[in-house]
Biopython code that builds the backbone (N, CA, C, O; Angstrom):
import numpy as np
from Bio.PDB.StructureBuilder import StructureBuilder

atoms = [
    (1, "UNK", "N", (0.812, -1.181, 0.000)),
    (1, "UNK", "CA", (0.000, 0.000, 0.000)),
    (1, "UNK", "C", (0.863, 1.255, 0.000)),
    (1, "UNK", "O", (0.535, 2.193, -0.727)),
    (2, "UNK", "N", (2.100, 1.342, 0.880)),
    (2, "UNK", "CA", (2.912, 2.124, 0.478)),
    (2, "UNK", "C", (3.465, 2.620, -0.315)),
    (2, "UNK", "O", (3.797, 3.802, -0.221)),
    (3, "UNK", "N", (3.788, 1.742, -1.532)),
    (3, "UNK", "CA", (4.094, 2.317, -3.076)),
    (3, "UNK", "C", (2.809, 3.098, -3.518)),
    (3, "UNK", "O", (2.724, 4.228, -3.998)),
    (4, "UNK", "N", (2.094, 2.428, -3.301)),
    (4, "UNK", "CA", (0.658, 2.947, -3.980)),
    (4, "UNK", "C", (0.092, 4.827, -3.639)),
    (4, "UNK", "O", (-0.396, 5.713, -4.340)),
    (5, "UNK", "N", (0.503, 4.703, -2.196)),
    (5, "UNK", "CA", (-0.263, 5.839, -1.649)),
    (5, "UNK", "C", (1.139, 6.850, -2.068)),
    (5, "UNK", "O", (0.789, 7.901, -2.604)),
    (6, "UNK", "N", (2.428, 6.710, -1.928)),
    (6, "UNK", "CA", (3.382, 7.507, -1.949)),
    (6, "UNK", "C", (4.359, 7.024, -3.132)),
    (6, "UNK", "O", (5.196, 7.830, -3.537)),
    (7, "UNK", "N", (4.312, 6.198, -3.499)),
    (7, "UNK", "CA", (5.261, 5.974, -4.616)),
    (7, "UNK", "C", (5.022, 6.607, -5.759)),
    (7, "UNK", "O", (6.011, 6.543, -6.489)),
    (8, "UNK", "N", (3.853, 7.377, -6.379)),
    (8, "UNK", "CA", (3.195, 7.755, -7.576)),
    (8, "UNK", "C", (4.337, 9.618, -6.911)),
    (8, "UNK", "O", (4.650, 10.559, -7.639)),
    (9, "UNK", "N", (4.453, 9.557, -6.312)),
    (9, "UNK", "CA", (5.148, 11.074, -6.152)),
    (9, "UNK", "C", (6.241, 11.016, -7.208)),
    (9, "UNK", "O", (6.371, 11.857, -8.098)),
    (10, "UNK", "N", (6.834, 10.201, -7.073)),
    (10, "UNK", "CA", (8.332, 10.346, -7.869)),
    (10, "UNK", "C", (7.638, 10.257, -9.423)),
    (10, "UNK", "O", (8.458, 10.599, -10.275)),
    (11, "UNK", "N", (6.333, 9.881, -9.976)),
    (11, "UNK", "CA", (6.417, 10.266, -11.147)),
    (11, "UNK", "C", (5.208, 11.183, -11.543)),
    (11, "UNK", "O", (4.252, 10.757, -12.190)),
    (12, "UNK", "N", (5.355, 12.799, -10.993)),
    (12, "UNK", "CA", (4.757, 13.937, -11.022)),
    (12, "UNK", "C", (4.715, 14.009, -12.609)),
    (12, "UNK", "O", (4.240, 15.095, -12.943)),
    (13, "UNK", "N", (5.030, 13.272, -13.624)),
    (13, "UNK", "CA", (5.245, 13.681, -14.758)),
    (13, "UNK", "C", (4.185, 12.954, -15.764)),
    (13, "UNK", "O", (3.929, 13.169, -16.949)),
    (14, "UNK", "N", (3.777, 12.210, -15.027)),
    (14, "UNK", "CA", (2.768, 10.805, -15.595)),
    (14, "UNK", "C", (1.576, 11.784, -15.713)),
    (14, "UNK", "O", (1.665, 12.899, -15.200)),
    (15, "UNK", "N", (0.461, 11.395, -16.377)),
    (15, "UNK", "CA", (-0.888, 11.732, -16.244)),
    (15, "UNK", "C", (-1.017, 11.100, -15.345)),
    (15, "UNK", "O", (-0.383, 10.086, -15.052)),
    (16, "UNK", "N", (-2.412, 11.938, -14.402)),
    (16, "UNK", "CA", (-3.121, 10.986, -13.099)),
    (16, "UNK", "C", (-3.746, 10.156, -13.666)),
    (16, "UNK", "O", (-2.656, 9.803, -13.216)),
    (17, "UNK", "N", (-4.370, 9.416, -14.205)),
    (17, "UNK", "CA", (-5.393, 8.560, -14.451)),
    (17, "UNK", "C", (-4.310, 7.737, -14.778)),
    (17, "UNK", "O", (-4.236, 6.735, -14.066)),
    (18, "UNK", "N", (-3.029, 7.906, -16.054)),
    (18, "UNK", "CA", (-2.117, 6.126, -15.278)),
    (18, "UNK", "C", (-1.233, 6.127, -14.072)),
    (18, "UNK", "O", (-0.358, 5.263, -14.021)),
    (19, "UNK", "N", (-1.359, 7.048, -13.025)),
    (19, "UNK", "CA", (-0.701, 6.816, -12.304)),
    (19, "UNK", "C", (-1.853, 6.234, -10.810)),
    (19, "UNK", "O", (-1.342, 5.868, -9.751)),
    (20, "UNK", "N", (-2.919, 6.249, -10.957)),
    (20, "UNK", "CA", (-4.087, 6.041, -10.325)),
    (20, "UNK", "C", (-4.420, 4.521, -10.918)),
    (20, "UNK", "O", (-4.976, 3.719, -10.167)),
    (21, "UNK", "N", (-4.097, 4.167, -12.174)),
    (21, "UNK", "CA", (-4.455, 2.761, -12.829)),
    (21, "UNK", "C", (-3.317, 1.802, -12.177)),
    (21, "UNK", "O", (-3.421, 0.589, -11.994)),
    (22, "UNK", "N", (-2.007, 2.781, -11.814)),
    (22, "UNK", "CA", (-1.116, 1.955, -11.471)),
    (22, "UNK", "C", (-1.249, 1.459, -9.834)),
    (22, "UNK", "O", (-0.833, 0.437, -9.290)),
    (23, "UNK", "N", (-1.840, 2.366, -9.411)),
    (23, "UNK", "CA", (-1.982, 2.083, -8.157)),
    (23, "UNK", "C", (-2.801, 1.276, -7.514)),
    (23, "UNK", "O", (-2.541, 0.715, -6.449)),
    (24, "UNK", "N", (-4.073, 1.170, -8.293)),
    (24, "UNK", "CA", (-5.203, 0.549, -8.095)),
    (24, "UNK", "C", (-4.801, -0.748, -7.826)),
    (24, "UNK", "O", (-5.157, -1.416, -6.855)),
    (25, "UNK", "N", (-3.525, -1.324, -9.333)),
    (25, "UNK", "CA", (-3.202, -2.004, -9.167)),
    (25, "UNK", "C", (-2.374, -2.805, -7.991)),
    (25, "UNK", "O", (-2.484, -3.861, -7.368)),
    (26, "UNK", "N", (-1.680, -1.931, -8.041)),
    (26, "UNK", "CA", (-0.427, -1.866, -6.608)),
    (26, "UNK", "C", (-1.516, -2.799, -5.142)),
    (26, "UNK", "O", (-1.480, -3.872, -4.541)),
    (27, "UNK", "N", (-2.446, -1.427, -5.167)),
    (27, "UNK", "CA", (-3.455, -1.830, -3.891)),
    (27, "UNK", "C", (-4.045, -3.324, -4.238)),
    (27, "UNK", "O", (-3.901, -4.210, -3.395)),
    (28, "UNK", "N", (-4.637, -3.571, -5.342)),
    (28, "UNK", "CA", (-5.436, -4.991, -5.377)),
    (28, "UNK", "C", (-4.293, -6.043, -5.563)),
    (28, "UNK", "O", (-4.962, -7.069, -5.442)),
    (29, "UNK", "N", (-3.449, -6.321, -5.703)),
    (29, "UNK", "CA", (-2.235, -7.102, -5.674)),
    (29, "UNK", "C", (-2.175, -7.453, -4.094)),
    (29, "UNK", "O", (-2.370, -8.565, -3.604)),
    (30, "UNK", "N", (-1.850, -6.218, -3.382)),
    (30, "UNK", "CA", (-1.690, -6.239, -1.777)),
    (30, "UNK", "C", (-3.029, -6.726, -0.841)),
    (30, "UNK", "O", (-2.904, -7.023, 0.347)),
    (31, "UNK", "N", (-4.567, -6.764, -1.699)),
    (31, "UNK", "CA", (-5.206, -6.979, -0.888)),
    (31, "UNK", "C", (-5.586, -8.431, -0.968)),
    (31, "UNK", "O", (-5.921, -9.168, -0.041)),
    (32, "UNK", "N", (-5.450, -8.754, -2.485)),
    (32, "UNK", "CA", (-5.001, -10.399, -2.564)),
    (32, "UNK", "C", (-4.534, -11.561, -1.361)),
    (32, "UNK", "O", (-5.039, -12.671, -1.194)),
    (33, "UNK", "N", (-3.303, -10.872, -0.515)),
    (33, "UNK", "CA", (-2.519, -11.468, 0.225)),
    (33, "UNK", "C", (-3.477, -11.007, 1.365)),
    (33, "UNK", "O", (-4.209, -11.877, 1.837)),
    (34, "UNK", "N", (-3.572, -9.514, 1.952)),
    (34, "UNK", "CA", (-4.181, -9.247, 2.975)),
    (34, "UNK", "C", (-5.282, -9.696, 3.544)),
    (34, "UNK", "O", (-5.381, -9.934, 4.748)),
    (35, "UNK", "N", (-6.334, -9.864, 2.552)),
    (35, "UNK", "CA", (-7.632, -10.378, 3.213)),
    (35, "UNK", "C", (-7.204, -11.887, 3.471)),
    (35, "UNK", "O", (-7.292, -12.176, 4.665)),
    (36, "UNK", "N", (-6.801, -12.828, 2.730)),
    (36, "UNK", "CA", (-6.732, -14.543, 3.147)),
    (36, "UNK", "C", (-5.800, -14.224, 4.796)),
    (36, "UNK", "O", (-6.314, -14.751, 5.783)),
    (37, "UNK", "N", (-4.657, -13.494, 4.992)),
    (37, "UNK", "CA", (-3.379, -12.973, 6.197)),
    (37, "UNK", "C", (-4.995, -12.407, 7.263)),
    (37, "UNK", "O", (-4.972, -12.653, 8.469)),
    (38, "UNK", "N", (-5.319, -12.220, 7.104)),
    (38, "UNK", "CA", (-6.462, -11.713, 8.050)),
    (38, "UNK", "C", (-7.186, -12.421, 8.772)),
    (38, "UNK", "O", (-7.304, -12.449, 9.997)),
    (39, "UNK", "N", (-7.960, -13.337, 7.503)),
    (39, "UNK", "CA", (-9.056, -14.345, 7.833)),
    (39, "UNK", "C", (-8.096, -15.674, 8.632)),
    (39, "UNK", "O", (-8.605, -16.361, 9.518)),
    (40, "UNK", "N", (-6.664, -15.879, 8.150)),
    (40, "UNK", "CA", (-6.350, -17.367, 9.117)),
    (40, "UNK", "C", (-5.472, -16.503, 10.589)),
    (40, "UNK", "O", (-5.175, -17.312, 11.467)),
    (41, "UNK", "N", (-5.158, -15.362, 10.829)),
    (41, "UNK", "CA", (-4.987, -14.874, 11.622)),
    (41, "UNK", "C", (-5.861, -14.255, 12.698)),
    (41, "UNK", "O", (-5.581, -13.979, 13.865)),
    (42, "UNK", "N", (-7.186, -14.078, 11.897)),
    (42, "UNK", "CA", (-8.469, -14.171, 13.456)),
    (42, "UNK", "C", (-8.531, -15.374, 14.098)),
    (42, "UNK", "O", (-9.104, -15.521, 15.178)),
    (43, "UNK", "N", (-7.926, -16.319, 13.444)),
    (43, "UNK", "CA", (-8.510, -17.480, 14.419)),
    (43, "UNK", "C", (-7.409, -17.344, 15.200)),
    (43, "UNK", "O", (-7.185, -18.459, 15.671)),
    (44, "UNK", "N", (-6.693, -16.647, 15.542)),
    (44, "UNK", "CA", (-5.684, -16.893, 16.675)),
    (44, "UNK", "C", (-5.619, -15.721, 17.545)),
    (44, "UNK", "O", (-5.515, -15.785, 18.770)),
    (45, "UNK", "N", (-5.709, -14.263, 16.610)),
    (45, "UNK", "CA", (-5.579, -13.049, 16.952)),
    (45, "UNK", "C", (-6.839, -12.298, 17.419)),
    (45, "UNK", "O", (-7.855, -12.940, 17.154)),
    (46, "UNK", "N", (-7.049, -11.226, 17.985)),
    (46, "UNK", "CA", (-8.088, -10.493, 17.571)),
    (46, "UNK", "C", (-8.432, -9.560, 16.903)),
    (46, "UNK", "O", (-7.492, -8.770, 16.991)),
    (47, "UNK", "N", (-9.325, -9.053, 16.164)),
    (47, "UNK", "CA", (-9.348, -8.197, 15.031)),
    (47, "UNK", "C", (-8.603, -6.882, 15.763)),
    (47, "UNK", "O", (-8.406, -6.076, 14.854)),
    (48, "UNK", "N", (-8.203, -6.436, 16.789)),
    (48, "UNK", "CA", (-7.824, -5.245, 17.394)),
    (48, "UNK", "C", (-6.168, -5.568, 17.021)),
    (48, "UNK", "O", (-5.382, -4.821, 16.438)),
    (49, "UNK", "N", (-5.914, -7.011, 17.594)),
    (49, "UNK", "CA", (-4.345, -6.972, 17.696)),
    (49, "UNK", "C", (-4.090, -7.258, 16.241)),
    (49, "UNK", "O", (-3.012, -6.824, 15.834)),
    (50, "UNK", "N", (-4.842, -7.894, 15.364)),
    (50, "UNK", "CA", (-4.626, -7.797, 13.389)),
    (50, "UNK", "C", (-4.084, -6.147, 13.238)),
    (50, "UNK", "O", (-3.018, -5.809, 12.722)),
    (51, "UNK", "N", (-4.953, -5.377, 13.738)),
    (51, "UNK", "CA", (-4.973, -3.617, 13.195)),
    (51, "UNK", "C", (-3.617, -3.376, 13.379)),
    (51, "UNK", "O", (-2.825, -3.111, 12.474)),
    (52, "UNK", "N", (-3.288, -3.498, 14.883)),
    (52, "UNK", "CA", (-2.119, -3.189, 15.904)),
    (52, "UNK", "C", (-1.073, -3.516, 15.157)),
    (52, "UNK", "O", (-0.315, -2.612, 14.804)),
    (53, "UNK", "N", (-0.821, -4.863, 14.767)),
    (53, "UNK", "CA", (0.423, -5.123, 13.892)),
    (53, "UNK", "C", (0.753, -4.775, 12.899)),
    (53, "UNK", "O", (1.905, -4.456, 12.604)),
    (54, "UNK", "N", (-0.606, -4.766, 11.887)),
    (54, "UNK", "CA", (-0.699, -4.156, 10.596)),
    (54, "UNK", "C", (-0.048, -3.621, 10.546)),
    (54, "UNK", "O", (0.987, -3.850, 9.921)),
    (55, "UNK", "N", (-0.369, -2.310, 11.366)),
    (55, "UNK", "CA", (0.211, -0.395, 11.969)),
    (55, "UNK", "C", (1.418, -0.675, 11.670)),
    (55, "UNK", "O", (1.981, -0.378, 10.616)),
    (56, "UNK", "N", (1.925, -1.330, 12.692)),
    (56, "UNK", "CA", (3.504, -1.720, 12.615)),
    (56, "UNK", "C", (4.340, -2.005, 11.595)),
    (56, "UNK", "O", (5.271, -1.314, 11.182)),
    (57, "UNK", "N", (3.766, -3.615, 11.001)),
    (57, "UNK", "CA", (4.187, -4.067, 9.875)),
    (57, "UNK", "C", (4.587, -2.286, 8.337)),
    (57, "UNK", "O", (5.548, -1.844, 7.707)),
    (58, "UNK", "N", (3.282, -2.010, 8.492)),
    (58, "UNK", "CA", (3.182, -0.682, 7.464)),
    (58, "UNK", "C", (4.538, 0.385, 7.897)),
    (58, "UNK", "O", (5.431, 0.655, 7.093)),
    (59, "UNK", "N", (4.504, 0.758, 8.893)),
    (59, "UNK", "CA", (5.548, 1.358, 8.970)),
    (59, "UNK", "C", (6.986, 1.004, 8.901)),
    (59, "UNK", "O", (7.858, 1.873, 8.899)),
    (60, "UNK", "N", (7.220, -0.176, 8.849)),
    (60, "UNK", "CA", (8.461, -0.844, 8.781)),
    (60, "UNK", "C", (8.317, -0.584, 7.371)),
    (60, "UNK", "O", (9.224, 0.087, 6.879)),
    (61, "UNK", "N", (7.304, -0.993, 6.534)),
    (61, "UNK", "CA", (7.662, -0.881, 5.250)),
    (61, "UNK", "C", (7.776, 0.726, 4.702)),
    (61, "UNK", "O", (8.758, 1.179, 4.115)),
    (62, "UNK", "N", (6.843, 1.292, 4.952)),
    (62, "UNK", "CA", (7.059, 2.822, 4.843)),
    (62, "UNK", "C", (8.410, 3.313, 4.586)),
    (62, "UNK", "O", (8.951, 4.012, 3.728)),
    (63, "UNK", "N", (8.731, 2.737, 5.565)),
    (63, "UNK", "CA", (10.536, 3.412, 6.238)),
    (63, "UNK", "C", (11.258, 3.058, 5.131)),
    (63, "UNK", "O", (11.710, 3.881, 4.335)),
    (64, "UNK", "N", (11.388, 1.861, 5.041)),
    (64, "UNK", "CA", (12.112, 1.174, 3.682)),
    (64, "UNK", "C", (11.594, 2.173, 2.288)),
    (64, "UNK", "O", (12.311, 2.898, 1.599)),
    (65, "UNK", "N", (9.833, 1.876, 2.133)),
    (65, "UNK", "CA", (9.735, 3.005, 0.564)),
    (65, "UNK", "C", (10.961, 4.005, 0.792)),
    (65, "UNK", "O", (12.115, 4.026, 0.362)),
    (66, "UNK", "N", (10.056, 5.016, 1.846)),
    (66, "UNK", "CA", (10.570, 6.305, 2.121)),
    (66, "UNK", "C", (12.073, 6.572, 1.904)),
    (66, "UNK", "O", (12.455, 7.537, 1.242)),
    (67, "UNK", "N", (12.924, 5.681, 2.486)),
    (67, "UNK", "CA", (13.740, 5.800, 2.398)),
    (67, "UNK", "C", (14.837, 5.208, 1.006)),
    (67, "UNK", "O", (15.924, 5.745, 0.795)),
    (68, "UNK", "N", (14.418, 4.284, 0.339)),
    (68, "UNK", "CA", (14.593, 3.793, -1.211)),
    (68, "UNK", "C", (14.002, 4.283, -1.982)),
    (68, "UNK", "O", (14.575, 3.967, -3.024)),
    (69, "UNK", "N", (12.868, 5.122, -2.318)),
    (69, "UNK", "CA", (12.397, 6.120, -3.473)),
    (69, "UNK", "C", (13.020, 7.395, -2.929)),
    (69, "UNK", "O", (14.050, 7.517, -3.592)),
    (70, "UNK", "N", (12.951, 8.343, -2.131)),
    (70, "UNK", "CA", (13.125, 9.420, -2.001)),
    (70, "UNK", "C", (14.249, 9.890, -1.014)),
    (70, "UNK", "O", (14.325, 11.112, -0.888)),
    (71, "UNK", "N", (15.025, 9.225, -0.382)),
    (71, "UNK", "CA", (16.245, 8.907, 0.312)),
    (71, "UNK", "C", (16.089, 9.678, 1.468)),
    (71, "UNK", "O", (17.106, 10.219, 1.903)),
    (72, "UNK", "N", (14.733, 9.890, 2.221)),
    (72, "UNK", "CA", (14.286, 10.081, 3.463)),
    (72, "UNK", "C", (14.623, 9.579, 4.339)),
    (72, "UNK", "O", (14.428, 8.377, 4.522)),
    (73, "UNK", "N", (15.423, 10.574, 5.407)),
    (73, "UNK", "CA", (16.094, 9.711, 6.771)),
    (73, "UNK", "C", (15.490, 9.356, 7.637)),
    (73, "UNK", "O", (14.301, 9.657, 7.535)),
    (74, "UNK", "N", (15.823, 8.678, 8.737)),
    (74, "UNK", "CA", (15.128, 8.153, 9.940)),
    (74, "UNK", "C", (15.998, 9.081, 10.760)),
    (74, "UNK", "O", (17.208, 8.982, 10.962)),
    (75, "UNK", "N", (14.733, 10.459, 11.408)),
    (75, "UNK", "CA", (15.547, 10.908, 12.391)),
    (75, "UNK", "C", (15.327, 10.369, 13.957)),
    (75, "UNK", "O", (14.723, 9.307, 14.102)),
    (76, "UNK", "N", (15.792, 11.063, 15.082)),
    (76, "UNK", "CA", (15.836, 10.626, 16.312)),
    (76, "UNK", "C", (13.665, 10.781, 16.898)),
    (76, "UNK", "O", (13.023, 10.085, 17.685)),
    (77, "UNK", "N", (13.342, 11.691, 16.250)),
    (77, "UNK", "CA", (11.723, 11.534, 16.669)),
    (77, "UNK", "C", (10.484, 10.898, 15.963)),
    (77, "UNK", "O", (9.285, 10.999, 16.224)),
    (78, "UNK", "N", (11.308, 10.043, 14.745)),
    (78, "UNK", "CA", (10.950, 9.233, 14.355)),
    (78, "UNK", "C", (11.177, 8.288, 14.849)),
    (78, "UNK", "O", (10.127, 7.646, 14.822)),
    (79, "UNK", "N", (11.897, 7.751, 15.308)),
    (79, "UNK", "CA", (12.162, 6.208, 15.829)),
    (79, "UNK", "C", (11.731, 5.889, 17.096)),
    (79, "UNK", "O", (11.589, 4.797, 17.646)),
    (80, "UNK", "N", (11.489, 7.365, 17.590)),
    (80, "UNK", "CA", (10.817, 7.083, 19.150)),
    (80, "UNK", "C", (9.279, 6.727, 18.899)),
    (80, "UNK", "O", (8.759, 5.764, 19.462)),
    (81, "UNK", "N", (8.375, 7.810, 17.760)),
    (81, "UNK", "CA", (7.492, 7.245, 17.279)),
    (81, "UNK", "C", (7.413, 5.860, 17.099)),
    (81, "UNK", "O", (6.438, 5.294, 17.592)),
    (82, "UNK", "N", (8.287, 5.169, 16.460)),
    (82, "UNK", "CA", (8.338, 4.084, 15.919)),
    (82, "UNK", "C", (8.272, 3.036, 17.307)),
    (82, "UNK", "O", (7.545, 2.061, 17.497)),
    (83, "UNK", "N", (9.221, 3.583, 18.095)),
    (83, "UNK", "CA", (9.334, 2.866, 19.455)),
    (83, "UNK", "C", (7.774, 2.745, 19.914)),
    (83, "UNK", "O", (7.343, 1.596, 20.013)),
    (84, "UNK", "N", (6.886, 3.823, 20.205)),
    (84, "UNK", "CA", (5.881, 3.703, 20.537)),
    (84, "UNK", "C", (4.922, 2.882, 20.223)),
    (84, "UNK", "O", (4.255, 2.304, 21.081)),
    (85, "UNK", "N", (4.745, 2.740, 18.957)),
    (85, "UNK", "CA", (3.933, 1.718, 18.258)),
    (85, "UNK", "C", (4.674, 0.412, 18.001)),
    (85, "UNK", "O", (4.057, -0.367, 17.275)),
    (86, "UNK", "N", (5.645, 0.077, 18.359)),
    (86, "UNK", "CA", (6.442, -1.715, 18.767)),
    (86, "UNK", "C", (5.762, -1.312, 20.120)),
    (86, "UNK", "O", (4.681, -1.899, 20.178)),
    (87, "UNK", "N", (5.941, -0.658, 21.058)),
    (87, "UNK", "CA", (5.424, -1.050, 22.443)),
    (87, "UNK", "C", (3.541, -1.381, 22.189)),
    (87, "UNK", "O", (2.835, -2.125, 22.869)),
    (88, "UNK", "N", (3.294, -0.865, 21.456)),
    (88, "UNK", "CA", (1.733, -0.877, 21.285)),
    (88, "UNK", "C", (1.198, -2.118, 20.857)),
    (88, "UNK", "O", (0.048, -2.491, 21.093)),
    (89, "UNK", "N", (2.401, -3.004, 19.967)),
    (89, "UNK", "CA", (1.986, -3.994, 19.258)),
    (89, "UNK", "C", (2.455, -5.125, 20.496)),
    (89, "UNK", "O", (2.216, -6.327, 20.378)),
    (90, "UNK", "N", (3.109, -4.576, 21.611)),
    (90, "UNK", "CA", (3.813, -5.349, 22.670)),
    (90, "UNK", "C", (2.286, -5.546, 23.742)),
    (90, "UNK", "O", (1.863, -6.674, 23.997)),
    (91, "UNK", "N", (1.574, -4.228, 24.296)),
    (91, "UNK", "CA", (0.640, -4.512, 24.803)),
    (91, "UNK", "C", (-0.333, -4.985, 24.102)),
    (91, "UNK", "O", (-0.989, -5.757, 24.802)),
    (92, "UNK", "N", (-0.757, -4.888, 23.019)),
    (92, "UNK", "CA", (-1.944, -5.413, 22.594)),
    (92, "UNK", "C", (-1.661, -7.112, 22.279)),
    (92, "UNK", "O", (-2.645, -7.801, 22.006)),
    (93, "UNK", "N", (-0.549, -7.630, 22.318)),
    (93, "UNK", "CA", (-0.625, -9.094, 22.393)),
    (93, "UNK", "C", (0.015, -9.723, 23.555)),
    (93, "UNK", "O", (0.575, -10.819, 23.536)),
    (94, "UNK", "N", (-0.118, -8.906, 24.623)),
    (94, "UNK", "CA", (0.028, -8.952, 26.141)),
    (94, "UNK", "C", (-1.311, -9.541, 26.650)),
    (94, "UNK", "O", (-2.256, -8.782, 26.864)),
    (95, "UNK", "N", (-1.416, -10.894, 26.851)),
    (95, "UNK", "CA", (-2.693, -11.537, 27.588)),
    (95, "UNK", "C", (-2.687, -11.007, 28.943)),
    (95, "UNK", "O", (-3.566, -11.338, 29.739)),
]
sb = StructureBuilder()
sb.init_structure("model")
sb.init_model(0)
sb.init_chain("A")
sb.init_seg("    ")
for serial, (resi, resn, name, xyz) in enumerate(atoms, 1):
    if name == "N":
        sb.init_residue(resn, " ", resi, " ")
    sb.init_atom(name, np.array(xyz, "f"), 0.0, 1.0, " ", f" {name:<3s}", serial, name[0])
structure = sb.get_structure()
C-alpha cells in the first residue's frame, strides 16, 4: 500500500489517471494477500491486535519506501514514534 499511496510522487510527470491505474493495481495485488493474512490470523488473533500489527508491519515498510524512493532519513523523533507503536503492538498481544 505504500508504493501505492506515496510511490506515484516520484512520477509527477505521468498523467493521473495512469498513475491512479497503477496504483489501483499496486493496492489490489496487496489486498489479494491481505484479506486470506487476516481471515487465518483471526482465528488466533483479535481483530484489534490484526490492526495493531498491521500499523507496525506498514511502517516498517514505509521506512524502507521512504527511504529507497526518495532517500528520506530516519531521524531521532521518528524512531521514538516508531518505538511507541512496537510497544503498542507489545501490549496489545500482552494476555
Amino acid at each position: 500500500m505504500n508504493l501505492a499511496w506515496y510511490g506515484h510522487l516520484r512520477f509527477k510527470d505521468k498523467a493521473l489517471w495512469i498513475v491512479i491505474l497503477a496504483c489501483w493495481g499496486i493496492a489490489l495485488s496487496e489486498y489479494i494477500f491481505q484479506v486470506p493474512a487476516n481471515r487465518i490470523g483471526s482465528s488466533e488473533w483479535s481483530v484489534s491486535q490484526l490492526k495493531v500489527l498491521q500499523e507496525c508491519i506498514t511502517l516498517v515498510v514505509f521506512t524502507l519506501v521512504a527511504y529507497a524512493l526518495f532517500l528520506s532519513p530516519v531521524k531521532w523523533n521518528i524512531m521514538v514514534s516508531y518505538a511507541f507503536i512496537v510497544g503498542a503492538v507489545f501490549f496489545a498481544f500482552r494476555l
